[in-house]
PDB file as gemmi writes it, atoms N, CA and C in Angstrom:
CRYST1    1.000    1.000    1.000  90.00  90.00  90.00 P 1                      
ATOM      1  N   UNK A   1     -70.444  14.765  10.487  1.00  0.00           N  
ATOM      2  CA  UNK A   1     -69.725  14.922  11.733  1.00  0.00           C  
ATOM      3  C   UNK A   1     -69.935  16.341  12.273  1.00  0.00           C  
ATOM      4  N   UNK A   2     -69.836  16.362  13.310  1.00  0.00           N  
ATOM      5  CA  UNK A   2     -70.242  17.636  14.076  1.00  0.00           C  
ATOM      6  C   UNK A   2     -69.294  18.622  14.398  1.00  0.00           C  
ATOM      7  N   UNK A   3     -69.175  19.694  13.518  1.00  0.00           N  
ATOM      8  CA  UNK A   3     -67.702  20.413  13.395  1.00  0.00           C  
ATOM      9  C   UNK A   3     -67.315  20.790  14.664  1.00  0.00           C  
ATOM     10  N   UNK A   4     -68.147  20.882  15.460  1.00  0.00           N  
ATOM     11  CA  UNK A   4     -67.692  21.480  16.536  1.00  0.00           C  
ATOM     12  C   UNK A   4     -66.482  20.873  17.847  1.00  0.00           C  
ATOM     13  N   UNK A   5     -67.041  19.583  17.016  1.00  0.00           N  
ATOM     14  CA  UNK A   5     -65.991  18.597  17.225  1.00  0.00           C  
ATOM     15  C   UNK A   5     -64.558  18.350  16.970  1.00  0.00           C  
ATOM     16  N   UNK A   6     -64.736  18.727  15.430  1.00  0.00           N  
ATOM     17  CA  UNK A   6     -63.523  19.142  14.507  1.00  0.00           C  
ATOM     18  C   UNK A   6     -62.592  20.498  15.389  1.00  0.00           C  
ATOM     19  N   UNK A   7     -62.975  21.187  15.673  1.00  0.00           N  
ATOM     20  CA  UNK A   7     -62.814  22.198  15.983  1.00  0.00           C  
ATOM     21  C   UNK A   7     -62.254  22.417  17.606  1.00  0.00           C  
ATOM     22  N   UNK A   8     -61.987  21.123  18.275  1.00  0.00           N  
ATOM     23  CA  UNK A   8     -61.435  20.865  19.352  1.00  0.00           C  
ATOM     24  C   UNK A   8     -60.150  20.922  19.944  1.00  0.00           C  
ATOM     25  N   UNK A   9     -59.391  21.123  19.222  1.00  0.00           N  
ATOM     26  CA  UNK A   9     -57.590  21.534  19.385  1.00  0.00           C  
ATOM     27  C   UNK A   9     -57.462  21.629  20.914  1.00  0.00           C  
ATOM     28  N   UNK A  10     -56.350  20.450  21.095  1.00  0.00           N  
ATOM     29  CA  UNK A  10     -55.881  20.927  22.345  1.00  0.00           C  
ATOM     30  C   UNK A  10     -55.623  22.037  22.504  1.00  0.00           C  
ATOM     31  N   UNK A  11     -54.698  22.397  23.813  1.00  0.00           N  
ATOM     32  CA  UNK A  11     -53.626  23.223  23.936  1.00  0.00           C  
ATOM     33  C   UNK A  11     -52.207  22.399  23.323  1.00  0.00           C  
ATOM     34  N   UNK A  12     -52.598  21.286  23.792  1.00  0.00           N  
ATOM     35  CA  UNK A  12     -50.745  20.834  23.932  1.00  0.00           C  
ATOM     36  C   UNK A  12     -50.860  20.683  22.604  1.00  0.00           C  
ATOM     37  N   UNK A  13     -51.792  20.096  21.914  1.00  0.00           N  
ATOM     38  CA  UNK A  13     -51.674  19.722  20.253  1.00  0.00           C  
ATOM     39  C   UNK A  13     -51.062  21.061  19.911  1.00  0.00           C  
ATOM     40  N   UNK A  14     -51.966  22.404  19.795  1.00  0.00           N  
ATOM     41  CA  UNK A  14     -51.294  23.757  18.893  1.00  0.00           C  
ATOM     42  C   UNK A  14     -49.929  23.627  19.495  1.00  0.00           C  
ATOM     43  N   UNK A  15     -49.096  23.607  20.260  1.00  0.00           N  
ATOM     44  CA  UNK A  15     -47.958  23.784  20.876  1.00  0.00           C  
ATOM     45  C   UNK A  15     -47.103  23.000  20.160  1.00  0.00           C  
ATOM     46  N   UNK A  16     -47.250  21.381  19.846  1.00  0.00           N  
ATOM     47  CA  UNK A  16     -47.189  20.289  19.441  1.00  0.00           C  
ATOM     48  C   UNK A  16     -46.461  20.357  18.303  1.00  0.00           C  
ATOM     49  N   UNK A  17     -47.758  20.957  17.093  1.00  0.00           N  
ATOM     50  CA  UNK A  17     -47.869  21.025  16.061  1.00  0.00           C  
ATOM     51  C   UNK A  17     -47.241  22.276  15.479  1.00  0.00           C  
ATOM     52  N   UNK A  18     -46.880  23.974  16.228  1.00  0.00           N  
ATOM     53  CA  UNK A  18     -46.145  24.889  16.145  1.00  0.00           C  
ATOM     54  C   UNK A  18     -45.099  24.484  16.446  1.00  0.00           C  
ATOM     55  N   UNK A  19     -44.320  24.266  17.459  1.00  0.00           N  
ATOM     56  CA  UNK A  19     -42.847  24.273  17.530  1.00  0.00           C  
ATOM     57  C   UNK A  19     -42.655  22.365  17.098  1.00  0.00           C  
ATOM     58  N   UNK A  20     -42.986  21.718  16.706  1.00  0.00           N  
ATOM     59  CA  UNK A  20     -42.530  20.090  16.333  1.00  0.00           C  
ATOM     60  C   UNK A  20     -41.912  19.512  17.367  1.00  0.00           C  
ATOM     61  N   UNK A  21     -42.730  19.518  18.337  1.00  0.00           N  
ATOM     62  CA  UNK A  21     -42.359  18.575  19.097  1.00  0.00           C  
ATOM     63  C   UNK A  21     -43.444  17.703  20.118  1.00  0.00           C  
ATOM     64  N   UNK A  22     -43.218  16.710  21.063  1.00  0.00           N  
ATOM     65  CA  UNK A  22     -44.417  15.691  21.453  1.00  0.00           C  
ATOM     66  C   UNK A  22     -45.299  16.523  21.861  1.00  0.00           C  
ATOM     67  N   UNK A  23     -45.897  15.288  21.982  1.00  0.00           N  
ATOM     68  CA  UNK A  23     -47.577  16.001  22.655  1.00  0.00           C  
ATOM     69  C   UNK A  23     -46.883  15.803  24.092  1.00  0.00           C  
ATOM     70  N   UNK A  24     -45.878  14.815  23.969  1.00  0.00           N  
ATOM     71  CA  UNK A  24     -45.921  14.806  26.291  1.00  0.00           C  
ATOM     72  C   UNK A  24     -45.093  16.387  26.582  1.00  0.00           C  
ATOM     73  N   UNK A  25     -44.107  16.315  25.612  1.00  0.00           N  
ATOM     74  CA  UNK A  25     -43.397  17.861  26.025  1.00  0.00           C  
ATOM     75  C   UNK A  25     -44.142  18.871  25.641  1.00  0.00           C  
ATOM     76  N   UNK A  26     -45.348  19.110  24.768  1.00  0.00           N  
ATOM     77  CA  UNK A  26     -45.841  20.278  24.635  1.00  0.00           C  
ATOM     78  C   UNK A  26     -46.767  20.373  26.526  1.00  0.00           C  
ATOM     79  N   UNK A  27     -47.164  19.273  26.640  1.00  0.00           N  
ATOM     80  CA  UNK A  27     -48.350  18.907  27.849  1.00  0.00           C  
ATOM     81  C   UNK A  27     -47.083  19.628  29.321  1.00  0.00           C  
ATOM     82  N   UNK A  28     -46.146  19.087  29.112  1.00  0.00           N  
ATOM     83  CA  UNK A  28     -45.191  19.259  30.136  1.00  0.00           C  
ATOM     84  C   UNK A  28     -44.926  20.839  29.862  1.00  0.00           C  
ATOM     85  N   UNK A  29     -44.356  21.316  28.939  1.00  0.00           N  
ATOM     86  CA  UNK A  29     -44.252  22.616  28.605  1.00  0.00           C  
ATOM     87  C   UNK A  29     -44.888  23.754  29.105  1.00  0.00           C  
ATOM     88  N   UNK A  30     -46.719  23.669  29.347  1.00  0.00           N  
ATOM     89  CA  UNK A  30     -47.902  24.233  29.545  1.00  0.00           C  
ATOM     90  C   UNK A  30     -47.970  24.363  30.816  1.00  0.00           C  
ATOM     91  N   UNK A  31     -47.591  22.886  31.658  1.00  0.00           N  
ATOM     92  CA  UNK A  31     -47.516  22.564  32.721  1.00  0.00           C  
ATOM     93  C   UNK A  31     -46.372  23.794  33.377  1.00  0.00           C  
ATOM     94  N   UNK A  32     -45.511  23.543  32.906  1.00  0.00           N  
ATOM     95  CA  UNK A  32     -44.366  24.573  33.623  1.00  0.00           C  
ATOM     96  C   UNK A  32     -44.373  25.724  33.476  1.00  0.00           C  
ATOM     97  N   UNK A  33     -44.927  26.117  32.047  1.00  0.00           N  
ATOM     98  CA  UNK A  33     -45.577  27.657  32.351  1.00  0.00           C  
ATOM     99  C   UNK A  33     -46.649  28.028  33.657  1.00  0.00           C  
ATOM    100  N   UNK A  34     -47.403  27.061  33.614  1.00  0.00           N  
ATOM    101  CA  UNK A  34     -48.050  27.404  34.707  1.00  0.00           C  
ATOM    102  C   UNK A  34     -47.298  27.274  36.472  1.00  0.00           C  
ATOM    103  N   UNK A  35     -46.538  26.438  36.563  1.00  0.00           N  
ATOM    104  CA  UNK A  35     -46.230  26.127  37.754  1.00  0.00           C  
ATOM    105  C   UNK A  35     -45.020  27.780  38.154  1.00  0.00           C  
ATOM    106  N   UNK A  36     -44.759  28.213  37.125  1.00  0.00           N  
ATOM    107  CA  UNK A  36     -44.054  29.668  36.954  1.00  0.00           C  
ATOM    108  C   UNK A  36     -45.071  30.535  38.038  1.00  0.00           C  
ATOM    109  N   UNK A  37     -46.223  30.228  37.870  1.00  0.00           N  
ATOM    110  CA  UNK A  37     -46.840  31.501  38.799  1.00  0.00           C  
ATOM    111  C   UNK A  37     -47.079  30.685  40.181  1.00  0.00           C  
ATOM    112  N   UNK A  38     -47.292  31.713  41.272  1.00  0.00           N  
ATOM    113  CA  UNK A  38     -46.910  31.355  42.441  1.00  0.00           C  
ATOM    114  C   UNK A  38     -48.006  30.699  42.721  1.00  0.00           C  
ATOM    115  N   UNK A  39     -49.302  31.419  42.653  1.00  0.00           N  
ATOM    116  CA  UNK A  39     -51.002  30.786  43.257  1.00  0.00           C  
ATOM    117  C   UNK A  39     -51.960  30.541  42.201  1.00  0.00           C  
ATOM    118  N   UNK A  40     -51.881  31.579  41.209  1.00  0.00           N  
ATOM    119  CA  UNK A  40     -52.909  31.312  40.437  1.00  0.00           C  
ATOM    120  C   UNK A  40     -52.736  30.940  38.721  1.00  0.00           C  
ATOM    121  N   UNK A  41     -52.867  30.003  38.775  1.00  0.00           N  
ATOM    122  CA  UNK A  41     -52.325  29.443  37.208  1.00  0.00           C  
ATOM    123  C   UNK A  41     -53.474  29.738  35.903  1.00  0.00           C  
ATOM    124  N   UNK A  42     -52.397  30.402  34.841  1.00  0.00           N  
ATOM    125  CA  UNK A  42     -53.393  30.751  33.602  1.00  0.00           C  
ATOM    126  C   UNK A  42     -53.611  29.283  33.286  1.00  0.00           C  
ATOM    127  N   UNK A  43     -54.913  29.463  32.321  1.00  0.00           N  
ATOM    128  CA  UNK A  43     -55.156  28.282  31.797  1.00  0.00           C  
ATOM    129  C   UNK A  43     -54.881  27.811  30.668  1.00  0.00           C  
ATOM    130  N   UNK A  44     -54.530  26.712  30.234  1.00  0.00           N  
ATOM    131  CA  UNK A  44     -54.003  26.780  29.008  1.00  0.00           C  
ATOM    132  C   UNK A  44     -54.423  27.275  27.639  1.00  0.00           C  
ATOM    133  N   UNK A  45     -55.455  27.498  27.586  1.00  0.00           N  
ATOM    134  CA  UNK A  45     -55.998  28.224  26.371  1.00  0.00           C  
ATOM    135  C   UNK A  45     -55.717  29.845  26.459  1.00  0.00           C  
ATOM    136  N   UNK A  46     -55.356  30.250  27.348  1.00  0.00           N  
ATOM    137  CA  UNK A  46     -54.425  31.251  27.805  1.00  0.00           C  
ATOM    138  C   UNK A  46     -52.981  31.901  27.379  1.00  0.00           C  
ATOM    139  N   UNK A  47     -52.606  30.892  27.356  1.00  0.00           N  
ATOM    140  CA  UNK A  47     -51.211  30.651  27.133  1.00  0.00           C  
ATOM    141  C   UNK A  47     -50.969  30.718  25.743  1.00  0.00           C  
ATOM    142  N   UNK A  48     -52.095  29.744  25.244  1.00  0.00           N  
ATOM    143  CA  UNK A  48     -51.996  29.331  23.971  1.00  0.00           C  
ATOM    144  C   UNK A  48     -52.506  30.455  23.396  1.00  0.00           C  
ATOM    145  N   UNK A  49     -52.797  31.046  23.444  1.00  0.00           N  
ATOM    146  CA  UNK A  49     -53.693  33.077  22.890  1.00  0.00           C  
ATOM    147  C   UNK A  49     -52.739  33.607  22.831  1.00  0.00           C  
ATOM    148  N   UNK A  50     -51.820  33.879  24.123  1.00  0.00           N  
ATOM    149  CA  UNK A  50     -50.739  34.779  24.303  1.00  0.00           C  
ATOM    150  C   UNK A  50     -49.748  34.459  23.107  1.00  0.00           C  
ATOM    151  N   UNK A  51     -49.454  32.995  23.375  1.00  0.00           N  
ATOM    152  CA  UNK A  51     -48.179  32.844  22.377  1.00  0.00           C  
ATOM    153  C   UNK A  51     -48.736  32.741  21.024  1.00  0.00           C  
ATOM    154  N   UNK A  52     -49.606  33.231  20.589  1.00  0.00           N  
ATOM    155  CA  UNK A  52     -50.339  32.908  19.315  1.00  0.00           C  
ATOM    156  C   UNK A  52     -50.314  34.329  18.752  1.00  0.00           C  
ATOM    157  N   UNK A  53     -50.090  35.284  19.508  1.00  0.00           N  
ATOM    158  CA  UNK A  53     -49.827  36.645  19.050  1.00  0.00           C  
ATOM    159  C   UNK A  53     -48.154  37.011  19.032  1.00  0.00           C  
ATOM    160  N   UNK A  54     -47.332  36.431  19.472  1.00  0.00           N  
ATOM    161  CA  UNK A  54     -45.945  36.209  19.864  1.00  0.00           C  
ATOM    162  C   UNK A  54     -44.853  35.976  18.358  1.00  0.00           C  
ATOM    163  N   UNK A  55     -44.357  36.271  18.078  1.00  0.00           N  
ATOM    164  CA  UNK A  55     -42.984  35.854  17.186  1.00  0.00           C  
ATOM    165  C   UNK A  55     -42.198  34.489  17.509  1.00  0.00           C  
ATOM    166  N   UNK A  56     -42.473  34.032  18.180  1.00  0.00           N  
ATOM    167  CA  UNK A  56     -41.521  33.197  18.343  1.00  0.00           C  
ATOM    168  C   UNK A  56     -41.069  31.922  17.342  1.00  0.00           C  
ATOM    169  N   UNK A  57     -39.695  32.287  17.259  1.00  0.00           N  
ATOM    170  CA  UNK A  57     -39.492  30.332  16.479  1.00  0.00           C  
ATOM    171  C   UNK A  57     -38.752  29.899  16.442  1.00  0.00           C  
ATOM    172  N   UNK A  58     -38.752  29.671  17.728  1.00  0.00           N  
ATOM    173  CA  UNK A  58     -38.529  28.268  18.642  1.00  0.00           C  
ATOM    174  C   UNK A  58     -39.059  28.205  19.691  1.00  0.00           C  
ATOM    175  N   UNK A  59     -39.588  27.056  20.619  1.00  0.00           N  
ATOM    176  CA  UNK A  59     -39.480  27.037  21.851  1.00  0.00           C  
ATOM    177  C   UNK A  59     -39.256  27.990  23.164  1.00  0.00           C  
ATOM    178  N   UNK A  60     -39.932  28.681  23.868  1.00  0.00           N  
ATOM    179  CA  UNK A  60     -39.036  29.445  24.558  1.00  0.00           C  
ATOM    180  C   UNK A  60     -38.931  28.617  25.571  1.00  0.00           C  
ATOM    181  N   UNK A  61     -38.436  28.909  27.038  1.00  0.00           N  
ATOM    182  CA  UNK A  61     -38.512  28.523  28.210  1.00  0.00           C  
ATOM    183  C   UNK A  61     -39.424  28.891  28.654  1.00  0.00           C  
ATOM    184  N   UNK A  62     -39.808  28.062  29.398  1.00  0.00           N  
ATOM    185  CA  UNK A  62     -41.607  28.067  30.456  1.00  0.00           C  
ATOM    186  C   UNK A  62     -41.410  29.512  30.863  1.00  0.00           C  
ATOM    187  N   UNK A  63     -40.357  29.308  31.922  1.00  0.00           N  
ATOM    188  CA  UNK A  63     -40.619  31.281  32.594  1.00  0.00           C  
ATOM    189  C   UNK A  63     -40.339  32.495  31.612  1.00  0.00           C  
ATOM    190  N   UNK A  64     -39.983  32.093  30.897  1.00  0.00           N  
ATOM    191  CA  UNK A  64     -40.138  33.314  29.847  1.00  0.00           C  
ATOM    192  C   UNK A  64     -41.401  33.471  29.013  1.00  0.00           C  
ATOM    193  N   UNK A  65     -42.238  32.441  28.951  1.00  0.00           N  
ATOM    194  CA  UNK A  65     -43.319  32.603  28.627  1.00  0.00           C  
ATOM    195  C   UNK A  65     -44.576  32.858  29.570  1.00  0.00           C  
ATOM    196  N   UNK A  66     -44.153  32.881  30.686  1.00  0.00           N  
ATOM    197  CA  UNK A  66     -44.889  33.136  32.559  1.00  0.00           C  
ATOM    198  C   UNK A  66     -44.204  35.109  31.993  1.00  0.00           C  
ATOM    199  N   UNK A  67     -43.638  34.946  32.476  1.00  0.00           N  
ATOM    200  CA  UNK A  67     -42.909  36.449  32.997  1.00  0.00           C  
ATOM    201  C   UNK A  67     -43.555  37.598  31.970  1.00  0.00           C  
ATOM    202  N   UNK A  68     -43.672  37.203  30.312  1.00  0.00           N  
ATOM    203  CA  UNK A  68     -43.815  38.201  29.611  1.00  0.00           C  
ATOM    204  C   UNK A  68     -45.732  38.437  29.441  1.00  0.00           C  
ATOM    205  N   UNK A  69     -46.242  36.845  29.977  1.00  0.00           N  
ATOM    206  CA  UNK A  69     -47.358  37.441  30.547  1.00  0.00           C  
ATOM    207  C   UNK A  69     -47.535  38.424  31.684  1.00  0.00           C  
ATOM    208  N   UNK A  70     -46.909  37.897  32.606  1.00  0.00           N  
ATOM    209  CA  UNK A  70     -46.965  38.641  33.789  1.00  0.00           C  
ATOM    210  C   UNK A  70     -47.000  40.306  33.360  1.00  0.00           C  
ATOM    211  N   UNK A  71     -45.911  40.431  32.628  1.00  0.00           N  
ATOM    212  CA  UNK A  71     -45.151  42.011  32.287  1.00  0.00           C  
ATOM    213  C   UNK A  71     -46.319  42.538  31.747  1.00  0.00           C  
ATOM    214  N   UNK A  72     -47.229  41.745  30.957  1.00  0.00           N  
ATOM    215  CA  UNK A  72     -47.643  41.908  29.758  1.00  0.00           C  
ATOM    216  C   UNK A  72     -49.100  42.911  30.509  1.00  0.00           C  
ATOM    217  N   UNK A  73     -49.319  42.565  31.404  1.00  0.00           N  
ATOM    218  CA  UNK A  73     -50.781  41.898  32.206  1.00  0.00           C  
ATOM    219  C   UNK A  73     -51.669  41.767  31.599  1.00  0.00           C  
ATOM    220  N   UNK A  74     -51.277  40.336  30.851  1.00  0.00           N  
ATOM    221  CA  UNK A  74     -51.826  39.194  30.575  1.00  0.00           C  
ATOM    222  C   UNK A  74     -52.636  38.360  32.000  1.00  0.00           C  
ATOM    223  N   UNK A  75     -51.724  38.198  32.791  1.00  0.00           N  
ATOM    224  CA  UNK A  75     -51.648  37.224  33.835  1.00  0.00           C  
ATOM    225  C   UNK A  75     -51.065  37.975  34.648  1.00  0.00           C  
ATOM    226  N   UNK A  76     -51.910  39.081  35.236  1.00  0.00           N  
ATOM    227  CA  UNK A  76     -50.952  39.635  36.885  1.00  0.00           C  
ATOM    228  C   UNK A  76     -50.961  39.228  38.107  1.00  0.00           C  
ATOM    229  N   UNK A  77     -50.348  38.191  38.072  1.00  0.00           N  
ATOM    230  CA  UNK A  77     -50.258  37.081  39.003  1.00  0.00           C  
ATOM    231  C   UNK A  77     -48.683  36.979  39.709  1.00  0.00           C  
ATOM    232  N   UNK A  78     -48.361  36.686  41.198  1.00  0.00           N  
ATOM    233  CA  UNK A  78     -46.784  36.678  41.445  1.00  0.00           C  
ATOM    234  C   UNK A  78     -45.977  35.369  40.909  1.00  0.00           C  
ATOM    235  N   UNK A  79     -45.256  35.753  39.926  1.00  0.00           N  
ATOM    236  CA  UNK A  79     -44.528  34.515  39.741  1.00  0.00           C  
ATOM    237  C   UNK A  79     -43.521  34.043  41.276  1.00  0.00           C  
ATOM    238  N   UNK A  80     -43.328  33.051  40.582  1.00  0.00           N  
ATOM    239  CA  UNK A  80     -41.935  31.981  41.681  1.00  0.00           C  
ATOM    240  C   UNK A  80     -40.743  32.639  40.995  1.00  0.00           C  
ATOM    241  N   UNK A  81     -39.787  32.224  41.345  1.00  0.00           N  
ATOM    242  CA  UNK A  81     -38.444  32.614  41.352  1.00  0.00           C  
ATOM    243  C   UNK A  81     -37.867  31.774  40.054  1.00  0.00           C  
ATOM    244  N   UNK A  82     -37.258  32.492  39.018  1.00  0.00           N  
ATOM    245  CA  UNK A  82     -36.913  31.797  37.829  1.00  0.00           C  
ATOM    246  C   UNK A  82     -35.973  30.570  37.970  1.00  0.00           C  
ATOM    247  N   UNK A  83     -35.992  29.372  37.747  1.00  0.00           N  
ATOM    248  CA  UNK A  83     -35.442  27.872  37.855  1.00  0.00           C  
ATOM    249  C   UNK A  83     -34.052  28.424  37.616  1.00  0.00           C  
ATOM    250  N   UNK A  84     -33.280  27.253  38.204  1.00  0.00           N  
ATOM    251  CA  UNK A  84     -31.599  27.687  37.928  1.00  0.00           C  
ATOM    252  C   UNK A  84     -31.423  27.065  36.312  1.00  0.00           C  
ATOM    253  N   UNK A  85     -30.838  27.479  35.935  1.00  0.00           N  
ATOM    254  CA  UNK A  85     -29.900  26.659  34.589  1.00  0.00           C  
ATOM    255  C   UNK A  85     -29.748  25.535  34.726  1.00  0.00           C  
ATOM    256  N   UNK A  86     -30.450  24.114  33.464  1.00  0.00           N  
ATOM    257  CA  UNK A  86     -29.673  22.968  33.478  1.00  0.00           C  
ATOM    258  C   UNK A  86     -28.235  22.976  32.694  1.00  0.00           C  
ATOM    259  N   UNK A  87     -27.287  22.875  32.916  1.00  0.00           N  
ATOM    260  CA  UNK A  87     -26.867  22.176  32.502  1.00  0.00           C  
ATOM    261  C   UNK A  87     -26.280  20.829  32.526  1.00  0.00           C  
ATOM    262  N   UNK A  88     -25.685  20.419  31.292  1.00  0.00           N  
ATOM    263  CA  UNK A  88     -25.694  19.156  30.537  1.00  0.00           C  
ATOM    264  C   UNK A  88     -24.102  18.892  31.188  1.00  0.00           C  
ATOM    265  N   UNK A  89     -24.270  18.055  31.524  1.00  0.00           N  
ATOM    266  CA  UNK A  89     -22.811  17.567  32.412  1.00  0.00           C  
ATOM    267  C   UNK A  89     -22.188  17.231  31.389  1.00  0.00           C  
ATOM    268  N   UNK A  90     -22.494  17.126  29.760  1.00  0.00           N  
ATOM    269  CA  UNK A  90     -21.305  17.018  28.791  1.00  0.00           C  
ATOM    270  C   UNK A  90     -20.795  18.287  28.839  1.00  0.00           C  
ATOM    271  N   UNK A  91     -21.359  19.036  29.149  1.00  0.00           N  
ATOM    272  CA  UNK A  91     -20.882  20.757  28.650  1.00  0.00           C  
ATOM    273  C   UNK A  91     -19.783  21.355  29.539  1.00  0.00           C  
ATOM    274  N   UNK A  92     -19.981  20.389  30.861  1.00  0.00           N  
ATOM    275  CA  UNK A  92     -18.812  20.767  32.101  1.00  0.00           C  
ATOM    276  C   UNK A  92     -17.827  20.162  31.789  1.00  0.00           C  
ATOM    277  N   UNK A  93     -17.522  19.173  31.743  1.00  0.00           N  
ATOM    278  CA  UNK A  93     -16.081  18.432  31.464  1.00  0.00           C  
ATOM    279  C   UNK A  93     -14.804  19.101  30.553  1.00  0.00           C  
TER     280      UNK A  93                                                      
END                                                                             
């Protein structure tokens, strides 16, 4: 077999397979990091570099993983405006 093949790793798979969770939410995850910047979107093997040098463990939020590129200039690109807070309508009651 042709390693090079072997050697194909998504993005969303490493994401996937680091924090344990789907391939649709790692795919969605990547996605929203990118939609964080205003015009020009890193690419995911990008992303996946950045956070591969990173501490993290857990999950962060998409714009926190946009922004500390940005800071970083990683990606000096204008982000969008950070999403409001979900919350969980159990948490209001």
């Amino acid at each position: 077999m042709d390693k090079n093949i072997m050697n194909k790793t998504k993005p969303f798979e490493v994401i996937s397979s680091r924090f344990q969770i789907s391939k649709e939410s790692a795919k969605y995850f990547l996605g929203r990091v990118q939609k964080s910047f205003k015009t020009e979107k890193p690419p995911h093997q990008l992303i996946i570099e950045f956070m591969g040098g990173q501490a993290f463990e857990s999950l962060p939020k998409p714009y926190e993983v946009a922004k500390m590129m940005n800071e970083g200039g990683v990606w000096a690109y204008p982000l969008n405006a950070e999403p409001p807070e979900v919350i969980d309508e159990w948490d209001v009651a």
